[in-house]
BADREN-159625 format. One record per residue: residue number from 0; residue in three letters; x, y, z of N, C-alpha, C in turn. Coordinates in Angstrom, 1 decimal. Example, Ala and Ser with C-alpha at 12.3 -4.5 7.8 and 13.67 -1.06 7.14 Angstrom:
// BADREN-159625
NODE_seq_type_n.px_n.py_n.pz_ca.px_ca.py_ca.pz_c.px_c.py_c.pz
NODE_0_ALA_13.2_-5.7_7.8_12.3_-4.5_7.8_13.2_-3.3_7.8
NODE_1_SER_12.8_-2.2_7.1_13.7_-1.1_7.1_12.9_0.0_7.9
This chain:
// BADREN-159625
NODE_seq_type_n.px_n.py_n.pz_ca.px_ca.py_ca.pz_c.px_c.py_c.pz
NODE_0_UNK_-24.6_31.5_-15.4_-24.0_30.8_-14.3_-24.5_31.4_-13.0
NODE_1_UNK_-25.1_30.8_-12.2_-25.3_31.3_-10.7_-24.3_30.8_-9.6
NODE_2_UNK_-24.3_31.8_-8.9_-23.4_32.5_-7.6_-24.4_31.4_-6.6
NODE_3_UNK_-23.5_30.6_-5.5_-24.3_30.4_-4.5_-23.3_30.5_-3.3
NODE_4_UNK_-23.9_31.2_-2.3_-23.2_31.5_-1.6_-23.5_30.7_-0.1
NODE_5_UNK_-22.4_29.9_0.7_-22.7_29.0_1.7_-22.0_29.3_2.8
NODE_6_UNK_-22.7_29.3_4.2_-21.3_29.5_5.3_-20.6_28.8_5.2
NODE_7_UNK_-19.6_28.9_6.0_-18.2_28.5_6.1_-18.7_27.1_6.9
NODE_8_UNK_-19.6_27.1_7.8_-19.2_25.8_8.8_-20.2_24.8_7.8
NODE_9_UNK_-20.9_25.4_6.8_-21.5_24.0_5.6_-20.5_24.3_5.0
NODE_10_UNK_-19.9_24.9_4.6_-18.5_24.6_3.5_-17.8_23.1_4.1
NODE_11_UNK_-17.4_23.4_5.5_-16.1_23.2_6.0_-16.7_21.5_6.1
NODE_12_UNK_-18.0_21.4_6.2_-18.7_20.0_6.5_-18.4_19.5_5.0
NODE_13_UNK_-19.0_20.0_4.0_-18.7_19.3_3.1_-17.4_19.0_2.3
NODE_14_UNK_-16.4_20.0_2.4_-15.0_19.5_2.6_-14.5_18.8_3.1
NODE_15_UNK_-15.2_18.3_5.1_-14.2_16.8_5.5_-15.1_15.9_4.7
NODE_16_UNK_-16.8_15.8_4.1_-17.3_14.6_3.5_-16.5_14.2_2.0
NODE_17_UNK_-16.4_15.3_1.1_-15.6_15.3_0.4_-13.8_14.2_0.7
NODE_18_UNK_-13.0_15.0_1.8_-11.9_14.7_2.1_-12.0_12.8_2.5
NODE_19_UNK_-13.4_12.5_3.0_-13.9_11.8_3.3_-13.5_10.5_2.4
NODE_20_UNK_-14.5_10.7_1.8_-14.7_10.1_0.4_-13.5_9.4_-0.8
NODE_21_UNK_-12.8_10.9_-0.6_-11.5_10.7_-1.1_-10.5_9.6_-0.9
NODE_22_UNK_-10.2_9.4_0.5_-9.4_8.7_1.4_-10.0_7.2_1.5
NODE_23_UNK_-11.3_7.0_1.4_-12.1_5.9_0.9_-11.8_5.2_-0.5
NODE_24_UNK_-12.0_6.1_-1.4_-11.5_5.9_-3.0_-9.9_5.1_-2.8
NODE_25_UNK_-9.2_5.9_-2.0_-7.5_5.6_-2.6_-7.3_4.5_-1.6
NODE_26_UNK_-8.0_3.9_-0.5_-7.7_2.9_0.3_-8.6_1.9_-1.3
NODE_27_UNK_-9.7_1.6_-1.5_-10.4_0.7_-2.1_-9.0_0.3_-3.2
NODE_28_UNK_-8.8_1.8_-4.0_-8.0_1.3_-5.3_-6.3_0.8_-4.7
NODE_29_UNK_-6.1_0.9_-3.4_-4.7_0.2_-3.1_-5.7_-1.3_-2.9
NODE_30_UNK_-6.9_-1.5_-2.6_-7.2_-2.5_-2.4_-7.0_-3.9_-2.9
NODE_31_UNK_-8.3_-3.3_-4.2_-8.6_-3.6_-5.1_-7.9_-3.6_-7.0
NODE_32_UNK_-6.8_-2.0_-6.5_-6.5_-1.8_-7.6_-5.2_-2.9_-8.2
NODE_33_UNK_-4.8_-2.8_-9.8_-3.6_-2.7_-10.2_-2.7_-3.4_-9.5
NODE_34_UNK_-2.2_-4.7_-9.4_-1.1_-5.3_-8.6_-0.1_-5.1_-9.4
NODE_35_UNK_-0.1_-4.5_-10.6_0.9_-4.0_-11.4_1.4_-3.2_-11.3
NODE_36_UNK_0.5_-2.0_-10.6_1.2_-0.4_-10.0_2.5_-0.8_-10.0
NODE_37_UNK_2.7_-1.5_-9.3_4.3_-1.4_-8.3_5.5_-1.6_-9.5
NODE_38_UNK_4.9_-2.2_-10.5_5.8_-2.1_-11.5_5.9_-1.3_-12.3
NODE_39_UNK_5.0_-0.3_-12.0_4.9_1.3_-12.5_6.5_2.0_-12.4
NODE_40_UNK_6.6_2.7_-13.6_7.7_4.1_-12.9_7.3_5.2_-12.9
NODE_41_UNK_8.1_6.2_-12.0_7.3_7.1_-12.0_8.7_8.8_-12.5
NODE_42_UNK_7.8_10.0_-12.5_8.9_10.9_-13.7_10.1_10.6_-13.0
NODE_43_UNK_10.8_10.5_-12.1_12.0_10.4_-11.8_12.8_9.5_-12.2
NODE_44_UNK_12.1_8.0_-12.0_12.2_6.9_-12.4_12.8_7.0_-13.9
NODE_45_UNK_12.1_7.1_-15.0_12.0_7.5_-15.9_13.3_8.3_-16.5
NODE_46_UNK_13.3_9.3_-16.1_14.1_10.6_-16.4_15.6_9.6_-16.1
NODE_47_UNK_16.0_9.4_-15.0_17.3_8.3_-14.5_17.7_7.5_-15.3
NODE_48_UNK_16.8_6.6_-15.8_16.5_5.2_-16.7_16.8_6.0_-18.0
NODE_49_UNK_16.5_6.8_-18.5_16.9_7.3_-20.0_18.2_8.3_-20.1
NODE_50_UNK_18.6_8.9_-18.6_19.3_9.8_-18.6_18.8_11.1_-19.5
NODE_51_UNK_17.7_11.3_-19.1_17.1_12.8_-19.8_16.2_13.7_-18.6
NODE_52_UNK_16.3_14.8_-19.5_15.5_16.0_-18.5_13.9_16.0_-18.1
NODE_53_UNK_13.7_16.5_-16.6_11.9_16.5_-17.2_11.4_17.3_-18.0
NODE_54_UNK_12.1_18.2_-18.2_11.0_18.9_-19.9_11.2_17.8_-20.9
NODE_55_UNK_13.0_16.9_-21.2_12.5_16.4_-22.1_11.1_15.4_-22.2
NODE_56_UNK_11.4_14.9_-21.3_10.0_13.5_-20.7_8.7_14.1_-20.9
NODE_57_UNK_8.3_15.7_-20.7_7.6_16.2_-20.6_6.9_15.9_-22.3
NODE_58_UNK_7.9_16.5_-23.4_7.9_16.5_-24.4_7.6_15.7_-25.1
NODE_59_UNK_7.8_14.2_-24.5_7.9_12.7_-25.0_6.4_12.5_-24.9
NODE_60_UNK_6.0_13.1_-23.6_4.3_13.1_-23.3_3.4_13.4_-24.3
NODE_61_UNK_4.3_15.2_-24.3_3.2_16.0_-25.2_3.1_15.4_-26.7
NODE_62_UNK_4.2_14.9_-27.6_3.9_14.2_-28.5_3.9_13.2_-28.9
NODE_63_UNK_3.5_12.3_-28.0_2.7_11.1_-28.0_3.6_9.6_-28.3
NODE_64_UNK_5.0_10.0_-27.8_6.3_9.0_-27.9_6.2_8.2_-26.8
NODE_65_UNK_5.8_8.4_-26.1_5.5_8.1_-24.6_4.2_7.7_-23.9
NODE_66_UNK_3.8_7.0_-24.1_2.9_6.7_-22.8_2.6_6.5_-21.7
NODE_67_UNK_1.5_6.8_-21.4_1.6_7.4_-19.6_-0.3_7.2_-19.1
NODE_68_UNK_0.2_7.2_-17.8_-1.3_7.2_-17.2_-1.3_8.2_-16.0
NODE_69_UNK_-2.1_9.2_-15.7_-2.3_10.0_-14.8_-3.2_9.7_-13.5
NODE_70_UNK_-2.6_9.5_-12.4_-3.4_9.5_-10.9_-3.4_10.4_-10.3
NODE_71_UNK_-4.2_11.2_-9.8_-4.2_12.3_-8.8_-2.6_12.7_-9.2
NODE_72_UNK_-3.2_13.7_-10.1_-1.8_14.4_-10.5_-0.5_13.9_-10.4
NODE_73_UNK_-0.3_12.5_-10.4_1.0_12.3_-10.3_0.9_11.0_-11.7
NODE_74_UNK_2.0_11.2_-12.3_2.2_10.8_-13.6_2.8_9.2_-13.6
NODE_75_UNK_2.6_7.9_-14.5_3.2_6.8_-14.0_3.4_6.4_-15.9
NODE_76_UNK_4.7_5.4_-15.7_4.9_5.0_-16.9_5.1_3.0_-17.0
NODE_77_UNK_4.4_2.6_-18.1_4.9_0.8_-17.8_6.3_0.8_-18.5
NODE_78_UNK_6.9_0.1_-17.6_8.2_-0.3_-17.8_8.4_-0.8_-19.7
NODE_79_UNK_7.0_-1.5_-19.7_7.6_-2.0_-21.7_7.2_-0.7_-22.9
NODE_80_UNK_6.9_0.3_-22.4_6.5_1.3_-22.7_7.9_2.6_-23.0
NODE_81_UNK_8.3_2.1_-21.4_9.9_2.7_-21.9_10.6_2.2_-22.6
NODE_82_UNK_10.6_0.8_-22.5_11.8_-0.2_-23.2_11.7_0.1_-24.7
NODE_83_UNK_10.2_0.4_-25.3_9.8_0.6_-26.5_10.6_1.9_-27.4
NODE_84_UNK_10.7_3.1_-26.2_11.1_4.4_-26.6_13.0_4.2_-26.8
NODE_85_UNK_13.5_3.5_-25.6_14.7_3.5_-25.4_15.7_3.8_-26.7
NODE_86_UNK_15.6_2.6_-27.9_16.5_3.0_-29.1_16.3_4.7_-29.8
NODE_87_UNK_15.2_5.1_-29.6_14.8_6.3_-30.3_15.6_7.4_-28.8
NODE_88_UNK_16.0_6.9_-27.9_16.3_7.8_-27.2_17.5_8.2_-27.0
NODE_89_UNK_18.0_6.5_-27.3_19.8_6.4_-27.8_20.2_7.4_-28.7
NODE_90_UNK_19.5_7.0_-29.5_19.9_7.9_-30.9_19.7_9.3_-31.2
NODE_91_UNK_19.1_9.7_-30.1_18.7_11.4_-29.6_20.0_11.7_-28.9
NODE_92_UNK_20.1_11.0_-27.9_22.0_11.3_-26.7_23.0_11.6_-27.8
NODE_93_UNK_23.4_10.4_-29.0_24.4_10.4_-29.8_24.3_12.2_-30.7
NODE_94_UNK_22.9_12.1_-31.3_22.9_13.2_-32.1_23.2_14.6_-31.2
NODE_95_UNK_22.8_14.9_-30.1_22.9_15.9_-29.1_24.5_15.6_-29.0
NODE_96_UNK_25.1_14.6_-28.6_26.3_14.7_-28.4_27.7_15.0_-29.3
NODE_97_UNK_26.8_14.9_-30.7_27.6_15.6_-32.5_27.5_17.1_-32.1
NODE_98_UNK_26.4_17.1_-31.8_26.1_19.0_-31.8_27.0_19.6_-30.2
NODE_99_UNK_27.5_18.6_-29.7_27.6_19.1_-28.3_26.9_19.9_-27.6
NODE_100_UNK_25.9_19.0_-27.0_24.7_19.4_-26.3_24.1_18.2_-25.6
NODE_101_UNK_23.2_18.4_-24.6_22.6_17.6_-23.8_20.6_17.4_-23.5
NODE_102_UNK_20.7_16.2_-23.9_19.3_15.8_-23.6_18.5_16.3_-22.1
C-alpha cells in the first residue's frame, strides 16, 4: 500500500469537489428518484408500527425477517414488507408476554 501525502489546501479543494458532487447526486435522486420513497418507513416508523425495540428491528435485519434498503446510512422499510412480518411479530408480543417480558 502507498502513503501519499497532500497539502491541506489540495485536500480541502477536493473535499468541497467531492461535497460538491454529493449534493448534486441527492438533488438528481430527489429528482429523478423513487416517487415511492415517501411511502417508505423509516426505523422509527417501524419500531412504533410493531411496537418493538431498535435492537429488536435490528435483529429482524440481521436475520433476514425483514427487508430493508440502505441510503446514506439511513435505513428505509416498504410498508408491504412490514405488513408481511406483522403476524410473526404478534405472535412474538403474546409469547414475551407468557414469559413476562417485553419485545
Amino acid at each position: 500500500m502507498d502513503i501519499v501525502n497532500i497539502d491541506a489546501e489540495t485536500f480541502e479543494k477536493m473535499l468541497s469537489k467531492f461535497e460538491s458532487f454529493a449534493s448534486r447526486m441527492e438533488y438528481l435522486c430527489r429528482l429523478h428518484g423513487n416517487s415511492d420513497m415517501k411511502e417508505w418507513l423509516d426505523n422509527q416508523d417501524v419500531c412504533r408500527l410493531l411496537n418493538i425495540s431498535k435492537r429488536t428491528l435490528q435483529t429482524l435485519r440481521d436475520n433476514g425477517t425483514l427487508a430493508y434498503t440502505q441510503i446514506s446510512h439511513k435505513i428505509y422499510y416498504k410498508p408491504e414488507d412490514v405488513q408481511k412480518i406483522l403476524p410473526l411479530i404478534e405472535e412474538k408480543h403474546k409469547q414475551a408476554k407468557y414469559r413476562g417480558k417485553r419485545l
